[in-house]
TILO-274669 format. One line per field, with one value per residue (C-alpha): residue number from 1; residue in three letters; x negated, y negated, z negated. Coordinates in nm, 2 decimals. Each point is the difference from the previous one (the first is absolute). Layout:
N
num <- [NUM  ...]
residu <- [ALA  ...]
px <- [X  ...]
py <- [Y  ...]
pz <- [Z  ...]
// end
This chain:
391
num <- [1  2  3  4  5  6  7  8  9  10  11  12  13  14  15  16  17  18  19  20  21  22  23  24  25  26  27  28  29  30  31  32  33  34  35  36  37  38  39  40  41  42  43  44  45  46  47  48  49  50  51  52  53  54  55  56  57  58  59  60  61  62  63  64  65  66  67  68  69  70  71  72  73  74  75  76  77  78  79  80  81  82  83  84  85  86  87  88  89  90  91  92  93  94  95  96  97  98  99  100  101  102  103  104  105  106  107  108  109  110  111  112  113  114  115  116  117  118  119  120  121  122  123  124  125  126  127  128  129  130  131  132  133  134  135  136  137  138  139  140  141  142  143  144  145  146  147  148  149  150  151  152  153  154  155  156  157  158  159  160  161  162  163  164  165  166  167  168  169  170  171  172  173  174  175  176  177  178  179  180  181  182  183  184  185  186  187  188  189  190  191  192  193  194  195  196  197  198  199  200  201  202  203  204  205  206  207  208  209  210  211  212  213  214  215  216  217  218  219  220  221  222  223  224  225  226  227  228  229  230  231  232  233  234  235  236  237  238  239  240  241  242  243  244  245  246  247  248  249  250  251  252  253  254  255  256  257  258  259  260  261  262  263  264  265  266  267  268  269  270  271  272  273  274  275  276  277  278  279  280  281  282  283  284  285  286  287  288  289  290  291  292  293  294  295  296  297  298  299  300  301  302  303  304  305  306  307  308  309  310  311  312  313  314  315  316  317  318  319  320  321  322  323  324  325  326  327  328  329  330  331  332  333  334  335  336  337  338  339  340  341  342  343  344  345  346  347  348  349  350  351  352  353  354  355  356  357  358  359  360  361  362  363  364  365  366  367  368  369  370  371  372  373  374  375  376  377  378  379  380  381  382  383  384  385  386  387  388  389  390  391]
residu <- [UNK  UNK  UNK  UNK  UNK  UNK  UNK  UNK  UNK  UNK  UNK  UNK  UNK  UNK  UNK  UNK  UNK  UNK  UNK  UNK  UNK  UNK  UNK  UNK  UNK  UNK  UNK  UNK  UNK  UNK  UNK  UNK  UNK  UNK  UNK  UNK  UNK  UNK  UNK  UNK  UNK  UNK  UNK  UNK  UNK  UNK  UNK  UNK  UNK  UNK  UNK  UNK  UNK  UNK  UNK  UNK  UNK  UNK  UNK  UNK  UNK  UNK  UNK  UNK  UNK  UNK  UNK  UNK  UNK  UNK  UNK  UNK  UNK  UNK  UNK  UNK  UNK  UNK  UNK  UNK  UNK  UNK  UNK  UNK  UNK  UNK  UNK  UNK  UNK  UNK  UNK  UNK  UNK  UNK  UNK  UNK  UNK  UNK  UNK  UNK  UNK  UNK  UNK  UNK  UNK  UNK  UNK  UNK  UNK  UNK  UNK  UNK  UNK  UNK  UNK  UNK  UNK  UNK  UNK  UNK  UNK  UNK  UNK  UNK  UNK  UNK  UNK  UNK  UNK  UNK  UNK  UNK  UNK  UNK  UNK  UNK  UNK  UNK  UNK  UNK  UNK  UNK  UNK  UNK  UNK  UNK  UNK  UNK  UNK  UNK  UNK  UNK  UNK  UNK  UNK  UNK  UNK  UNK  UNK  UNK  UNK  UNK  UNK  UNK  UNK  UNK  UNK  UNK  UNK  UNK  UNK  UNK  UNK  UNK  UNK  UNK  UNK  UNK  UNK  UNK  UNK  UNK  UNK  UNK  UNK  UNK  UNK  UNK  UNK  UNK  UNK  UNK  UNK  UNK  UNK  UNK  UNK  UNK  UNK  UNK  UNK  UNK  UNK  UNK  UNK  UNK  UNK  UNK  UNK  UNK  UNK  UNK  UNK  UNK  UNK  UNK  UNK  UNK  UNK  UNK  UNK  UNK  UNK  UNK  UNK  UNK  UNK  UNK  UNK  UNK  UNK  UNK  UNK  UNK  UNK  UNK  UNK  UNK  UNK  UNK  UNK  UNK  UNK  UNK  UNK  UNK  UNK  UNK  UNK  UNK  UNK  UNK  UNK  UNK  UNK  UNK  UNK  UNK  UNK  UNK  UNK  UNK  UNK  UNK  UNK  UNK  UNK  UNK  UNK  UNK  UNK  UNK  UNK  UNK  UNK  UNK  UNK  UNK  UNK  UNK  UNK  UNK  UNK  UNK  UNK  UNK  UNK  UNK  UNK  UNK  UNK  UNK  UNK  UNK  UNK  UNK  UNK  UNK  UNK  UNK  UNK  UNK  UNK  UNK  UNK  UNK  UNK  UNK  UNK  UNK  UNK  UNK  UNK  UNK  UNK  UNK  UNK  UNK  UNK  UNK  UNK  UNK  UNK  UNK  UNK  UNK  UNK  UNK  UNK  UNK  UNK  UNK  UNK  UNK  UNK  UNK  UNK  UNK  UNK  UNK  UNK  UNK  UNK  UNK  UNK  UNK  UNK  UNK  UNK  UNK  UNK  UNK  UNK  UNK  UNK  UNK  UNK  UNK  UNK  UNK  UNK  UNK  UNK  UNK  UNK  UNK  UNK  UNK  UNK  UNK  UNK  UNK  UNK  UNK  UNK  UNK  UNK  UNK  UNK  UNK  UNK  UNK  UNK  UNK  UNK  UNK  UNK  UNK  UNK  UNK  UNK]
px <- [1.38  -0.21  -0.02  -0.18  0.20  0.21  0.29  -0.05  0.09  0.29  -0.07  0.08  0.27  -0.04  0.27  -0.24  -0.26  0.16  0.15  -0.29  -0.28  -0.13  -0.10  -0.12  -0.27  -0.07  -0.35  0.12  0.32  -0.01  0.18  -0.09  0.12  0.33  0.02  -0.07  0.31  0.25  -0.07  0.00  0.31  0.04  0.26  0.15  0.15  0.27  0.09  0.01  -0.25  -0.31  0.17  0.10  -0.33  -0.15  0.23  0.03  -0.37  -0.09  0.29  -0.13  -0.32  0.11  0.00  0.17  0.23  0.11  0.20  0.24  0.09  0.30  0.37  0.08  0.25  -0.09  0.09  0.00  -0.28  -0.23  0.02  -0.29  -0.25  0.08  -0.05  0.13  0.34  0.21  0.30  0.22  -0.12  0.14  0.20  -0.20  -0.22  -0.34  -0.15  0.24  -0.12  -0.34  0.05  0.14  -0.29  -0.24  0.10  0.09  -0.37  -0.10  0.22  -0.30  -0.06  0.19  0.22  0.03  0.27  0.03  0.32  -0.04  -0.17  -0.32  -0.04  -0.23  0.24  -0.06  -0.30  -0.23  0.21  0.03  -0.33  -0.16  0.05  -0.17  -0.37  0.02  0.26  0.02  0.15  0.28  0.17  0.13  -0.04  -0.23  0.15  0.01  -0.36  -0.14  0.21  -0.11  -0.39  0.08  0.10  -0.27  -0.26  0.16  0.04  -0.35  0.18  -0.13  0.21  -0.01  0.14  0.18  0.18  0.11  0.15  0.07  -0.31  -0.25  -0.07  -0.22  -0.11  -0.21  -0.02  0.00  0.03  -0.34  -0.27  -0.23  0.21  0.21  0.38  0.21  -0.01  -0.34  0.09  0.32  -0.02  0.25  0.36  0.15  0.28  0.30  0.13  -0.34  -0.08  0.31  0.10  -0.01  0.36  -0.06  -0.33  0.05  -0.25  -0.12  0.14  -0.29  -0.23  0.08  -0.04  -0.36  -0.03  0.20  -0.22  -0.34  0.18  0.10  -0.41  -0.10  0.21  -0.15  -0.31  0.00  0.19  -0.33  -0.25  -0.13  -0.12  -0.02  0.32  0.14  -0.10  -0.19  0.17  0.29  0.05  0.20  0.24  0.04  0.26  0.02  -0.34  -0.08  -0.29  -0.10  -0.22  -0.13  -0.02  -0.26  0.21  -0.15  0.14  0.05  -0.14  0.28  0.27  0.31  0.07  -0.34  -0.24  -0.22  0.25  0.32  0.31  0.26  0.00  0.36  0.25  0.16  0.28  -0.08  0.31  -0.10  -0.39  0.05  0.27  0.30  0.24  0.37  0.21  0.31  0.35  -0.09  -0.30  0.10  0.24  -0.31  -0.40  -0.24  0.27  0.16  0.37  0.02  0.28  0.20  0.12  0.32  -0.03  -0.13  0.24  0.31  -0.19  -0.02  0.32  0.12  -0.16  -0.22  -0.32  -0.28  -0.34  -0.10  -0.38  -0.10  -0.44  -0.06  -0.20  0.17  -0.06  0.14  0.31  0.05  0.08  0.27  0.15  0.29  0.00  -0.17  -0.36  -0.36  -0.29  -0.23  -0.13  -0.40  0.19  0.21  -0.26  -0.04  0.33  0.21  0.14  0.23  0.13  0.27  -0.03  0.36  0.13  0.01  -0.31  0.07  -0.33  0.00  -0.23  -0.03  0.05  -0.01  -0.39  -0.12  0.30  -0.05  -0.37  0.12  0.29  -0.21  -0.26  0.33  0.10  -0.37  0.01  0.33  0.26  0.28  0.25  -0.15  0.12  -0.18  0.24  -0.10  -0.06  0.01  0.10  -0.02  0.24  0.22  0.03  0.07  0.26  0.15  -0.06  -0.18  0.01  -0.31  -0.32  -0.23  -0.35]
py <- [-2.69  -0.18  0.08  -0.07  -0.29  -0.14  -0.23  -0.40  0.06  -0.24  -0.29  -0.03  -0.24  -0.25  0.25  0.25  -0.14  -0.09  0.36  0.19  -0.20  0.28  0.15  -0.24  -0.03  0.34  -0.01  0.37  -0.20  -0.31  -0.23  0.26  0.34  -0.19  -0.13  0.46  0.03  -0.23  0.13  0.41  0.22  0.29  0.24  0.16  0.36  -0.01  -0.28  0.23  0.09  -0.06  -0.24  -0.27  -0.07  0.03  -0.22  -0.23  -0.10  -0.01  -0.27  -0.19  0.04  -0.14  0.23  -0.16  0.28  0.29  0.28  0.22  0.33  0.16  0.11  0.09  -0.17  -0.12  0.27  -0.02  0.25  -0.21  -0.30  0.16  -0.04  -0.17  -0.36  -0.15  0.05  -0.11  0.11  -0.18  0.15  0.33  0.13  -0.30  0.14  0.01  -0.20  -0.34  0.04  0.02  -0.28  -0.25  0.07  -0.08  -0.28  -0.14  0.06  -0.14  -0.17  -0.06  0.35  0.16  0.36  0.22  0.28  0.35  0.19  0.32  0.33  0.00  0.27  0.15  -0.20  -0.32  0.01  -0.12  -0.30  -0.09  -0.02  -0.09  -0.37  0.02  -0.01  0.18  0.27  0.04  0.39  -0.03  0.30  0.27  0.36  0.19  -0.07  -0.34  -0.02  0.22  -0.25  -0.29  0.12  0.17  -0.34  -0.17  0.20  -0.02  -0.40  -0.07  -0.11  0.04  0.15  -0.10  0.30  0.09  0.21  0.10  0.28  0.00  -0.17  0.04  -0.16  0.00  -0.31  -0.01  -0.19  0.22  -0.01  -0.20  0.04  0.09  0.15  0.32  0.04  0.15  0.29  0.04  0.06  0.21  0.18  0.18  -0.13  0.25  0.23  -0.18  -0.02  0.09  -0.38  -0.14  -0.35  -0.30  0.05  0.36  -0.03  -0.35  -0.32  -0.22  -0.35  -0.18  0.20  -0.11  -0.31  0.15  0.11  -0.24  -0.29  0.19  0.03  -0.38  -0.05  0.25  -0.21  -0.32  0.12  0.18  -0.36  -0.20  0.29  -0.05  0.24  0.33  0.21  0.34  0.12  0.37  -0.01  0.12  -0.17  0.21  -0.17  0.15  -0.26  0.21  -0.02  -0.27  0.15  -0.09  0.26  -0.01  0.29  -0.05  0.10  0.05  0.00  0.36  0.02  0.26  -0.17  0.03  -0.37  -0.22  0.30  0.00  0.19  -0.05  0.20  -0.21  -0.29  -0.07  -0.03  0.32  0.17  -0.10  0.17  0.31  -0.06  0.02  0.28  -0.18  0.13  -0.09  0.24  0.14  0.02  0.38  -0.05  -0.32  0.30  0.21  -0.07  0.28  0.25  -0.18  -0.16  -0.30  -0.12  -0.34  -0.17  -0.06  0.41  0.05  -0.24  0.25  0.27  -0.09  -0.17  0.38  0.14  0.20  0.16  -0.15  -0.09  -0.33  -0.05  -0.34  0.00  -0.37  -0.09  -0.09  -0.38  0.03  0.22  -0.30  -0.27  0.21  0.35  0.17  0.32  0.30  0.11  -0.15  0.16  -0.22  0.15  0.05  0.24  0.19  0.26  0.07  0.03  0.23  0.16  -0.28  0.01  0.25  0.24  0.07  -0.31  -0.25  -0.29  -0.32  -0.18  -0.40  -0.31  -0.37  0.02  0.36  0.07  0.13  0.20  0.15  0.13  0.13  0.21  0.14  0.11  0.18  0.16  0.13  0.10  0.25  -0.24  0.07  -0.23  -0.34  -0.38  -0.34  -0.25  -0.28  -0.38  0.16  -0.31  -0.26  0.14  0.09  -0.35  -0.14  0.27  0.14  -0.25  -0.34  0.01  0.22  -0.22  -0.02  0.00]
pz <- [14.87  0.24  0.33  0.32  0.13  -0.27  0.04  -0.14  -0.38  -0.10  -0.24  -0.31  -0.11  -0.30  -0.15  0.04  -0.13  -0.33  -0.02  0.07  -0.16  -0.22  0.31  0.17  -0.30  0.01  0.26  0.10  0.17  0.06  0.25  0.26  -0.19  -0.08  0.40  0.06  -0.29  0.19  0.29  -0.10  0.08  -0.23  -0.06  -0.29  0.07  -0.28  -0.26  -0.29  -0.28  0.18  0.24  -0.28  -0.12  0.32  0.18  -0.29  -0.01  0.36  0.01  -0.28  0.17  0.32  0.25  0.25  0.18  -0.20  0.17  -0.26  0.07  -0.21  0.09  -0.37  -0.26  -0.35  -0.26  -0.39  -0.01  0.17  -0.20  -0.25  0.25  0.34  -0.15  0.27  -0.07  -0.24  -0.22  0.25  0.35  -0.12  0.33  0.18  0.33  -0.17  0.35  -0.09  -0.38  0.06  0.24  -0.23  -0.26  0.22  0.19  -0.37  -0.11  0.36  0.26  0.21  0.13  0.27  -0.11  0.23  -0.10  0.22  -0.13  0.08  -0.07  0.14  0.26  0.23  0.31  -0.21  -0.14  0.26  0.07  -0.35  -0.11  0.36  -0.09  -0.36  -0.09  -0.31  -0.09  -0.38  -0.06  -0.32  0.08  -0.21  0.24  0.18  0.34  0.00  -0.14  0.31  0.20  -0.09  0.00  0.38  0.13  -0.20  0.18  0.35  -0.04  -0.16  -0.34  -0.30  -0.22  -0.38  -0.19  -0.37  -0.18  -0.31  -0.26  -0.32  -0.16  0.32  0.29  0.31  0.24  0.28  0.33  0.32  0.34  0.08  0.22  -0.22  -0.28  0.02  0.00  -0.22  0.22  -0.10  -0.37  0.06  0.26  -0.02  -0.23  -0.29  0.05  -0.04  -0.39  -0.10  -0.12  -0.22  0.15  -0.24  -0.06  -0.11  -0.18  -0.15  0.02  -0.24  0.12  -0.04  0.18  0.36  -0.10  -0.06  0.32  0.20  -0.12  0.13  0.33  0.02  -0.10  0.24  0.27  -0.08  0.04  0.29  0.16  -0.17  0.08  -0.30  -0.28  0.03  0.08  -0.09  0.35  -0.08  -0.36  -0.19  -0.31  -0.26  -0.24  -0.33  -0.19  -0.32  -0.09  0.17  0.21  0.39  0.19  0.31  0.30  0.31  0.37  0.29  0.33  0.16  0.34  0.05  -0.09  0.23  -0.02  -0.06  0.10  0.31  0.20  -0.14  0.07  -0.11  0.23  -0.03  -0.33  -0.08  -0.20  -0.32  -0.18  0.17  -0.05  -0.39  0.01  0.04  0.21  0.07  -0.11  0.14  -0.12  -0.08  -0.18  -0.17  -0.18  -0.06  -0.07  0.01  -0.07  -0.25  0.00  -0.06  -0.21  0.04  -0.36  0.14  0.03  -0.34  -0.16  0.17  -0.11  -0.38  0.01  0.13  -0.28  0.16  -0.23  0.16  -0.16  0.05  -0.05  -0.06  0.11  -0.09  -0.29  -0.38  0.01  0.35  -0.14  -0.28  0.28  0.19  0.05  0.11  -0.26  0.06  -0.14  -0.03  0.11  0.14  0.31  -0.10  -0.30  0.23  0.07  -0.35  -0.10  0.22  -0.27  -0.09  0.42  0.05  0.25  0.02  0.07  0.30  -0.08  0.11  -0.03  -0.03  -0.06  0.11  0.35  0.10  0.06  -0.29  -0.04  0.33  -0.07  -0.33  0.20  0.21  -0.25  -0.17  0.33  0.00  -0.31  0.04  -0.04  0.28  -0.08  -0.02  0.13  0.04  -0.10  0.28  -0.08  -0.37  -0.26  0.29  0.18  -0.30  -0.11  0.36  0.08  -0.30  -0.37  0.08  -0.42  0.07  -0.05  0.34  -0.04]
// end
């Protein structure tokens, strides 16, 4: 991180010295690297899976400012992976949790906590203070976010993610390196990729991850070693293997190119085919209703004959359900036969995604009367039984 007129690097206390003194040992670091630590100023987009570890060991590393971003509460559901959070910050905002841990593990470094979403009006602002931005987020908007104001700043951006048992890191947004822009172009239609919370994650894989970020951060602050810059490092937790992909910048990228077109943040919701919806079509997606569970509930509770197809998969359908019949939605194709075609279809799932895909591939297939039940078990056990296991 050095640069052409550096400010006077702060000293190092005899606190510090105790603390730290398998650094200082280290030639790579030294009294100096340590002096580049205190003095860096990184932020953490997120204090979830990737966030814990990463935040975690840049404060026991000593980084001397570190900047939180994250306007979430702590939820059961995280607990399996987002270590730092406990059993007892359930409800808790996850920025005053996160705080606590690390100003337990070191009182000596400055937090800096931002509650709030970032956004393409904040963004800027944000992170314009930082010399490092370390990405731990969770969606495609936020990522090309986070990389856009990277580029525009002259941040580097250290970057993870995760699913299931894979993950990806790379650090973007250099001179010399390319963006994340550079290796995805272009995001997926939305609901094409399932979200952690759909697909599942092992819990101990972003602590995989999240600790090569924090190493990729501590580097980059030492300028030491050689960096993920040009490379994608691929993750694969369930048998244990690391592979590596070469990147190159594209000169005709629209954000790090030679003549780049986006010069300013833009829509990001809108970029990766999110767009608010109105009242209207809140009540109907892609030509098909969408059903509320306080509707179905009146529905069944009316008796009505309706057909409630249930997409998720079996081990899914052992942890909660509201009635109806399992299919799991990569088996719907090949068994039609067992859908009537005389009755209304109500489809449902987790949260209301899959079930949507899977009623419109029915509606495409002949099916005329077909429902998505929205917020699927989610919303049932917020609305209609809490009794119903979340997941």
């Amino acid at each position: 991180m050095p640069t052409t007129t550096e400010p006077a690097l702060p000293e190092l206390t005899t606190d510090d010295l105790s603390r730290y003194s398998r650094h200082l040992i280290l030639p790579e670091v030294g009294m100096e690297g340590q002096r580049r630590i205190k003095a860096a100023r990184v932020l953490c987009v997120g204090t979830g899976g990737l966030g814990s570890p990463l935040a975690f060991y840049l404060a026991a590393a000593g980084v001397g400012t570190l900047g939180l971003v994250d306007f979430d509460v702590v939820d059961a559901s995280n607990l399996q992976r987002q270590i730092i959070h406990s059993t007892k910050d359930i409800g808790r905002k996850k920025l005053d949790s996160a705080e606590e841990k690390l100003t337990a593990l070191n009182p000596a470094i400055k937090i800096v906590k931002h509650e709030t979403m970032l956004t393409s009006a904040n963004a800027l602002e944000i992170m314009k203070d930082y010399d490092i931005v370390a990405d731990g987020t969770d969606n495609f908007p936020t990522r090309y976010l986070v990389n856009d104001a990277c580029v525009l700043l002259g941040k580097p951006n250290v970057y993870g993610s995760i699913f299931r048992f894979e993950g990806q890191a790379s650090v973007f947004a250099t001179e010399a390196g390319p963006c994340y822009r550079c290796l995805y172009p272009e995001p997926p239609p939305p609901g094409l990729v399932p979200s952690c919370a759909e697909g599942g994650v092992l819990g101990i894989l972003p602590g995989l991850v999240g600790v090569i970020q924090a190493t990729e951060v501590i580097k980059l602050i030492l300028g030491k070693g050689e960096s993920l810059v040009g490379r994608l490092l691929l993750v694969d937790a369930l048998n244990m293997r690391f592979r590596e992909l070469k990147l190159r910048k594209n000169p005709k990228c629209p954000v790090c190119g030679v003549n780049p077109t986006v010069t300013a943040l833009i829509d990001y919701q809108h970029f990766c085919g999110i767009i608010s919806e109105t009242p209207q079509e809140k009540n109907m997606k892609n030509g098909i209703p969408q059903l509320t569970v306080k509707e179905l509930k009146a529905r069944r509770d009316a008796g009505d004959d309706v057909f409630l197809l249930d997409v998720r998969e079996p081990y899914e359908f052992q942890i909660a359900q509201i009635g109806g019949t399992l299919i799991p939605q990569n088996d719907v194709p090949n068994r039609l036969a067992e859908i009537p075609r005389d009755r209304e279809i109500v489809v449902q799932c987790r949260s209301g995604a899959r079930s949507q895909r899977i009623a419109e591939f029915l509606k495409q297939s002949g099916y005329t009367q077909v429902s998505n039940l929205a917020g699927g078990i989610l919303a049932w056990s917020d609305e209609i039984d809490p009794k119903v296991q979340k997941y």
